[in-house]
C-alpha positions, 0 to 999 in steps of 0.5 A: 414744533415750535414753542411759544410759550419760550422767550426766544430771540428772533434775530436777523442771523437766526432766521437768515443764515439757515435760508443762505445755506438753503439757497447756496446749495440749491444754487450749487445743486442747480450749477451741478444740474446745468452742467450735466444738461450743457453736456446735452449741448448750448441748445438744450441749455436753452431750452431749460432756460426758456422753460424755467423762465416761463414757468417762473413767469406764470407760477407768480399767479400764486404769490396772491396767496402765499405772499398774503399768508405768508405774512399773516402768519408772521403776523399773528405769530408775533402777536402771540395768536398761532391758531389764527396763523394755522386756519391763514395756512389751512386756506392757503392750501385749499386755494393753492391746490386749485390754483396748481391743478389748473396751471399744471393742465395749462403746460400740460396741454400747451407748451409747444403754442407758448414756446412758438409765442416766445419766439424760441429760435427753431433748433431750441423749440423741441427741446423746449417744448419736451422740458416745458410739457413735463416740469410745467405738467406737475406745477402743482408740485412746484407751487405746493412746496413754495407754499410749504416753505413760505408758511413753515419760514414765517413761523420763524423755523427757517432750518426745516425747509433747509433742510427739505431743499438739500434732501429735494436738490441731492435727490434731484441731482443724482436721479439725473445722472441716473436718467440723463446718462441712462446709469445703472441700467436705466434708458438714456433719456436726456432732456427727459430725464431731467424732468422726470427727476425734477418730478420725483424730487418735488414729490418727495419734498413735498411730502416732507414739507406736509409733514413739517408743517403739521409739527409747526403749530401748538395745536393740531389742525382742526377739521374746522380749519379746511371747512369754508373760508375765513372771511376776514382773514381771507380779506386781510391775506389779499390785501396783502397778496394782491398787490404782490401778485400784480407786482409779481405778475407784472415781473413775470411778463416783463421776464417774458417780453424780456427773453423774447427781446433776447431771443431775437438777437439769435442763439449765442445771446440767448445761450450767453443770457442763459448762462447769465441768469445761472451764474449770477445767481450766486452773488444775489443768494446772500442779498436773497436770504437777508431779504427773506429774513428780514421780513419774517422779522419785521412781520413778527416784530410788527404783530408784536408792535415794536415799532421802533425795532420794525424801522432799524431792521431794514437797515441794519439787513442791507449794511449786514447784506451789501458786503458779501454780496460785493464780495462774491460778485469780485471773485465772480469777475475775477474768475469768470474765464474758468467759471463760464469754462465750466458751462461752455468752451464756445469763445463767443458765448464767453465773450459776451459773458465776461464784461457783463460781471464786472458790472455786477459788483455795483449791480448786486450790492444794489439788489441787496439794498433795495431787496431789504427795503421792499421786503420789511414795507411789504411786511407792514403793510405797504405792498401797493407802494412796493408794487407800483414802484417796481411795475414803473421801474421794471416796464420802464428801466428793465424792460424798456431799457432791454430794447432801448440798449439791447437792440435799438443801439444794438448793445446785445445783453450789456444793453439788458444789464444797463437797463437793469442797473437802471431799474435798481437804482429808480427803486432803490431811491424810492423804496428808501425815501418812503421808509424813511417816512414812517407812514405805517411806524408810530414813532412811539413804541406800543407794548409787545403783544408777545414775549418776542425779541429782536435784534 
């Protein structure tokens, strides 16, 4: 449980590093996981990658309330008001558990019509289709422990849900040895398989995330809390969350028409774009936790109003975030051969894979930069810029540019990744104009509304 009543330093490396290691080894867990599914063959590599992209899609709808809470709670935390933040998670809740069910029933009873409308090539529908019935038939299991997390981190305890997503990945892996393999006497099960451990696991993360987040406030939850809303803190968490949610909606869709556009330049692409989105995960992780970290730090610091510190945070997380990240994207590149070995042996996959690193390494480090900024404007109130710029770059760039590059000059997924250079570097140059602007920063510091540190 946390303790607010401790002077205790809120630093970027503090909330930061817990959240690396979190998303390195789910990454780890995940490339484990993609290796057992390509020895079901590229097919069902695809499959997993259709689905998951899909689901991911959708599963955006609920950034309208855990974006909003998630800095609510930041907020009043770091203005020293904790039961305030615990009713804005008890609403999160009750709104989110609707939400699941009916996203849940959606995949439930639709995932052969969606599959058919992403123009999945016809050896992958089936596949698809098994994969996208049972993950996305339980999606109230994914979006309660996305919610956990989110609430459990802006607290500032960012090693809970690490330690929740190792125990949720290790769990996840080795039920699908058991059930893809058909090990220690179970069936053979295949792609199945691979959903009914995706199942148990989030099942189980998410009892433990329940349990965390009773132990995170001072005070226990009130039976006042889950009765109606909040009205104008449910006001404040939409204002926030809405923008994030048209934002992230928009993401989605253009995600969708995105693979659509992919999957029309046949199998090898979609299979090579699949592995893609696998393997370049790794570099992004490091720009990805310091993103995360630094808008608990500036939701904190803000509620706290330390302006001053709120403006040099961003800052200093992109310097700290851009070099691990080239890092990793030049040991990506320099050995790609055997890292795509590890996924496939089929040399035309490989082929188009390859090129596509090198242009990671300015690629990445721009996520990193742009990641930070867009993350400490949404925390002090400028989701909507946030918002705008990212649907205009990422229609325009990202998506456009796919067809643009991809398929009009017929440039296959080097055109997709142009595009997306294209959409990074439209943002990144306005998201860093707008913060330099101050527009939400006083210039003169107020006094800290809580003992909190920072930096």
């Amino acid at each position: 449980m946390t303790d607010l009543n401790k002077d205790r330093p809120i630093t970027l490396y503090a909330l930061a590093w817990p959240i690396a290691i979190e998303l390195i080894l789910q990454f780890l867990m995940g490339t484990v996981d993609s290796l057992m599914v390509s020895r079901l063959g590229d097919n069902a590599v695809s499959a997993v990658g259709v689905s998951n992209q899909v689901m991911r899609s959708l599963l955006t709808i609920f950034v309208l309330i855990n974006g909003g809470a998630g800095i609510v709670i930041a907020r009043r935390w770091g203005a020293g008001d904790p039961h305030t933040a615990r009713r804005a998670a008890a609403m999160a809740i009750k709104v989110g558990l609707i939400g699941g069910v009916v996203v849940s029933l959606l995949f439930a009873f639709g995932s052969g019509t969606i599959v058919h409308l992403m123009g999945t090539p016809a050896e992958v529908v089936p596949q698809a289709t098994t994969y996208m019935t049972f993950i996305g038939g339980c999606s109230i299991l994914t979006e309660l422990n996305m919610m956990l997390t989110v609430m459990i981190r802006n607290t500032g305890n960012t090693r809970g849900p690490m330690m929740i997503a190792v125990g949720m990945n290790v769990v996840h892996v080795l039920l699908n040895y058991v059930f893809i393999f058909g090990e220690l006497g179970f069936p053979q099960m295949g792609i199945e398989g691979i959903g009914l451990s995706t199942i148990i696991s989030r099942l189980l993360a998410v009892i433990v995330g329940v349990w965390l987040l009773l132990r995170s406030f001072p005070s226990p939850f009130q039976r006042s809390d889950w009765r109606g809303f909040d009205r104008p803190l449910l006001k404040e968490m939409i204002g926030i969350g809405l923008p994030n949610l048209g934002n992230a909606a928009s993401w989605g869709y253009s995600q969708i028409v995105t693979l659509a556009i992919v999957s029309s330049m046949g199998a090898a692409q979609l299979a090579a774009f699949s592995y893609f989105n696998i393997i370049q995960q790794l570099p992004w992780l490091i720009g990805n936790s310091i993103g995360m970290a630094v808008q608990i730090q500036c939701g904190q610091l803000y509620g706290g109003r330390r302006y001053d510190e709120v403006y040099r945070a961003p800052y200093r997380a992109a310097a700290i975030g851009m070099v691990p990240t080239f890092v990793l994207a030049v040991l990506l590149y320099m050995f790609g051969n055997t890292t795509i070995g590890w996924f496939t042996s089929d040399k035309d996959i490989t082929g188009i894979l390859l090129p596509l690193f090198l242009w990671c390494m300015i690629w990445q480090p721009m996520r990193t930069w742009t990641y930070s900024f867009i993350q400490s404007l949404t925390a002090i109130g400028e989701a909507r810029f946030v918002a705008l710029s990212s649907v205009l770059g990422m229609w325009i760039f990202a998506t456009g540019g796919a067809y643009v590059f991809g398929v009009v000059l017929d440039m296959g997924i080097m055109g997709v990744l142009v595009g997306l250079l294209l959409d990074e570097l439209f943002r990144a140059v306005l998201v860093g104009t707008r913060w330099i602007r101050r527009r939400k920063l006083p210039r003169q510091q107020a006094e800290p509304a809580s003992a909190i540190r920072a930096l």
